[in-house]
N, C-alpha and C positions, 0 to 999 in steps of 0.2 A: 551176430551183429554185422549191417553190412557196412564197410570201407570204402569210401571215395577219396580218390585226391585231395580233397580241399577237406577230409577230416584229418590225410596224417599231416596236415600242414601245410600243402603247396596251394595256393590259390590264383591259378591261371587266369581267371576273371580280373583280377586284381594286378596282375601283370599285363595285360593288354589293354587296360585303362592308364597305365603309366606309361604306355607305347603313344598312346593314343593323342595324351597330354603334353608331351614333349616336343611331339613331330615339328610343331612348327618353330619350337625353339632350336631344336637341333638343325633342322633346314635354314636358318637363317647362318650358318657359319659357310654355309657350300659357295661354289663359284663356279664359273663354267667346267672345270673340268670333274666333276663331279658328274657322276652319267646317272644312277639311278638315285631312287628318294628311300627313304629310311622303311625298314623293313622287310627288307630281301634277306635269302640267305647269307649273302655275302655283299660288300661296298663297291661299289665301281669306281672307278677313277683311271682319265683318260692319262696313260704315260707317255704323251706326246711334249717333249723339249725340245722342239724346235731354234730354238736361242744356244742351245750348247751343243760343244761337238764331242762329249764323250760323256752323256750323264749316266753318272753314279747313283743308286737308290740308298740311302743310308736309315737304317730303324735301329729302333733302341724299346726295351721294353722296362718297367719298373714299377714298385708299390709306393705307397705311403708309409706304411709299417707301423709302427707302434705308437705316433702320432695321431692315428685314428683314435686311440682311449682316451687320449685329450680330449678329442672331438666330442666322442659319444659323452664323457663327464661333463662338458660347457653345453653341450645342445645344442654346437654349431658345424653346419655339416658342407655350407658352400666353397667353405677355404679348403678343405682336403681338395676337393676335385681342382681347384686353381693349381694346389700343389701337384696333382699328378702329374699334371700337364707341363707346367713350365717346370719341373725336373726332366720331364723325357724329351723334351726341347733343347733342355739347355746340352744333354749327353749328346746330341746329334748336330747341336751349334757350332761344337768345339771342334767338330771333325768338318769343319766347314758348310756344310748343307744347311738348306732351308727347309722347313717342314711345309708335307705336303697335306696330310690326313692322319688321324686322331684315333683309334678303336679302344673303347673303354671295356672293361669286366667290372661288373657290379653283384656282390652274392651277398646275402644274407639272411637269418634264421626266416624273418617272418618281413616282406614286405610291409613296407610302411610307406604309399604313395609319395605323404608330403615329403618324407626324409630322402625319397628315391629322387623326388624333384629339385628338392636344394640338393644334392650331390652333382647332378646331370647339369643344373644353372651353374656351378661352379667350373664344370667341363668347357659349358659353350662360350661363357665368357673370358677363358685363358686361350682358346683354341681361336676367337677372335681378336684377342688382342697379338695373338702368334700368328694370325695370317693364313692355319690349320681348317680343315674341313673336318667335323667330325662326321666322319661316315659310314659308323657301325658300333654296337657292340655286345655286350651279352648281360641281362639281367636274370640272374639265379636265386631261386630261392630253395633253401636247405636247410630243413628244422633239422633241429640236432648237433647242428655242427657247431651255429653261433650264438650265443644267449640273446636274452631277447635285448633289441635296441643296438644291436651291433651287423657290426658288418666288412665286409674288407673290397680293396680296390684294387685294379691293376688297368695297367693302359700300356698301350704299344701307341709308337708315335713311326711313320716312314718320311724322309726329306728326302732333296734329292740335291746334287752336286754334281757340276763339274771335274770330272779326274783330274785336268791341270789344277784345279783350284783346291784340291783337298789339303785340308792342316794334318799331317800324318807326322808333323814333329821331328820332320830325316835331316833337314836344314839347322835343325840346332846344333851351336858350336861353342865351345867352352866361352866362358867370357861374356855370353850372352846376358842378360836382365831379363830376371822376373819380378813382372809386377802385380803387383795383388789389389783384385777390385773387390770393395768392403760388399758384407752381406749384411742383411735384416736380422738376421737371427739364427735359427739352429737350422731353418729349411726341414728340411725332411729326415734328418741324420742324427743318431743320438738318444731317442728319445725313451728307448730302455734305459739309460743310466741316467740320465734327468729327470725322468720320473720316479727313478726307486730313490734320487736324490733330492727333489722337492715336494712329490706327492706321499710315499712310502714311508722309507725306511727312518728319514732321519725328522720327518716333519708331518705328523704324523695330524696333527691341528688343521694344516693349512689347505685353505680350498682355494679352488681356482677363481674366483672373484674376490681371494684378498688382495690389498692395493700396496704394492712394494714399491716405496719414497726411488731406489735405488732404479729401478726397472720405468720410473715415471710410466705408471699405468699397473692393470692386475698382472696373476700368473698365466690367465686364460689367453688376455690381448696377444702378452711376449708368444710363449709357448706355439700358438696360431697364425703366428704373423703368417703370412704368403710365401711359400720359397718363391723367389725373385726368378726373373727369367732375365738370361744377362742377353737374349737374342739379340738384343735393340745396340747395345757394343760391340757387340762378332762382328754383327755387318758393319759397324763404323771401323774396325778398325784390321779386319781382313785383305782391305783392299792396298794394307801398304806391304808391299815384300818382304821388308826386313819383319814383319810379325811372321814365327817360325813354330809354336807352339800355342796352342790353350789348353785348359783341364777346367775340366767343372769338378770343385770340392767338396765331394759327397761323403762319404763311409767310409773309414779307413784315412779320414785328417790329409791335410795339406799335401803334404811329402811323399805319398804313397803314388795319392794320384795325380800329381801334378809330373812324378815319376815315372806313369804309365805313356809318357810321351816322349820320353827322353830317348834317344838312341843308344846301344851298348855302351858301358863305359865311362859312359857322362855321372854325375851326380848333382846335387845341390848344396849351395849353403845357405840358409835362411838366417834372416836378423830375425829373431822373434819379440825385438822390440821396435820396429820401426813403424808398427800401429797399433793403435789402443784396441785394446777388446771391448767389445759390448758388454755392457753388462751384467748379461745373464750366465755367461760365460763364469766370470768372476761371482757369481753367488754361486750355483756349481758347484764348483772348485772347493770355495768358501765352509758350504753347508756340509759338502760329500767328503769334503780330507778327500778328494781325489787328485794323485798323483799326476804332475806335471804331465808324465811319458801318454799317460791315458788319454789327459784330454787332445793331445796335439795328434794321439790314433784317433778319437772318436769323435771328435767335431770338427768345423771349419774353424770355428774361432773368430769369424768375423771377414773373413775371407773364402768370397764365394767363389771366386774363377782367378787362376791365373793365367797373363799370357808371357808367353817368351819370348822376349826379341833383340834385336841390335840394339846396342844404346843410343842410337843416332837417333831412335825414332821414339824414346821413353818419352819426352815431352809432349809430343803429337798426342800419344796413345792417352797421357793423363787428360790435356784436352779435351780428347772426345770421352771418357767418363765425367767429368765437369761438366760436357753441355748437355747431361742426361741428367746430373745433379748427384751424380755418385764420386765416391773418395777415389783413387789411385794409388795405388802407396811402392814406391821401389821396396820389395823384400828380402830381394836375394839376388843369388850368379849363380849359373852354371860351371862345373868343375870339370 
């Protein structure tokens, strides 16, 4: 029997028809510092910062995770890529930078053009709403590893920063406020224990286009929504001094990582009632008999970023979340 390529499964022809098809979608995110066009071994991009006197390159790399089985069960495939992107944004916001350029990894069992295209349209559209170039990445195809219809995601995001201007968190001092800007939903984080929790274990009937009164909309909508990209707030509210601190609130719940910014010593005390949770949250909870300590480790809980600052400036800071049209909410002090 003879064996070619495209019998044990890889179809190269089929992957440079999805190169082919994108290019000018992906070339519309670039900007002059972008030097070469899609295709090369590797992304160009000019690192001339003439405007600052000590720029910092700051990246950050990240998946989607187990959210993708959402995906692949609804047959909705443009929100993961939004998600990728304004998660590795917002990890690189918080540390003050701005995002320069985007580089995605795309793998799965057996190329599927259209599903490769709503994933890539989901890239270009967060990557221009972030002001990001995406200027490279890698499409793999590997029978065997993923059943059919599935696939996984990873992306690296680079910004860059002024070293006076970095949020590195040394400035926080007891007494300080944190306040917490509300989220859409579970974002990117969680979605092992909310799936064994509303799809699996305990609900065993229920499909993702059934319509929960509580959730106002199905499981699929909630479940899907977009991780939020809090970019559009860092930069409003960066610019005042007494902001000492931000954390984006991903894996490991409020307290860990909003901890990961604190200086030796310091701690927290959070009200965990000074804002409502979302809904989905509370069915969770509700459905899974999962214990308080869990959920405040494994979700955000309705709280996507916090920042840290002087109380002189907590009012400013809720301001400019209101003229975005998001909550604010005082949560806590530093110890």
């Amino acid at each position: 029997m003879k064996h070619t390529y495209q019998s044990s499964g890889v179809d190269i022809k089929k992957g440079e028809e999805l190169v082919e098809e994108m290019k000018e979608m992906v070339s519309s995110t670039y900007n002059d510092a972008v030097i070469n066009p899609i295709g090369g071994f590797g992304g160009m991009f000019s690192a001339s910062f003439k405007e600052m006197e000590d720029p910092v390159l700051v990246s950050s790399v990240d998946g989607v995770g187990t959210k993708l089985i959402v995906a692949f069960r609804a047959g909705v495939y443009d929100t993961v890529g939004q998600d990728l992107v304004n998660h590795c944004v917002n990890d690189i916001a918080v540390c003050g930078a701005d995002p320069l350029f985007f580089l995605d990894y795309f793998s799965t069992g057996k190329l599927e053009k259209r599903i490769g295209l709503e994933v890539i349209r989901g890239f270009v559209k967060a990557c221009k709403e972030n002001g990001a170039a995406l200027i490279g990445g890698e499409t793999a195809e590997m029978p065997d590893i993923y059943k059919e219809g599935e696939f996984d995601l990873a992306g690296t995001i680079v910004g860059v920063a002024d070293r006076a201007k970095l949020m590195t968190g040394e400035r926080i001092q007891p007494g300080y406020t944190v306040l917490g800007i509300e989220s859409n939903g579970l974002h990117t984080n969680g979605y092992s224990l909310a799936r064994k929790v509303l799809l699996e274990s305990f609900s065993l009937d229920t499909r993702l286009d059934d319509h929960h009164p509580e959730l106002h909309g199905t499981l699929a909508d909630e479940l899907l929504k977009i991780h939020r990209s809090y970019l559009p707030f860092i930069r409003k509210v960066r610019k005042y001094n007494q902001v000492a601190g931000l954390a984006h609130i991903t894996g490991g719940g409020l307290i860990s990582n909003t901890m990961r910014v604190l200086p030796e010593g310091l701690d927290l005390e959070i009200d965990w009632s000074s804002w409502k949770r979302p809904a989905i949250f509370k069915l969770i909870q509700k459905t899974g008999s999962v214990p308080e300590e869990d959920m405040r480790r494994t979700f955000n809980l309705g709280i996507g970023l916090t920042v840290i600052c002087h109380h002189s400036i907590v009012s400013k800071c809720m301001e400019e979340g209101q003229a975005l049209g998001w909550k604010v909410f005082e949560i806590g002090t530093v110890k």
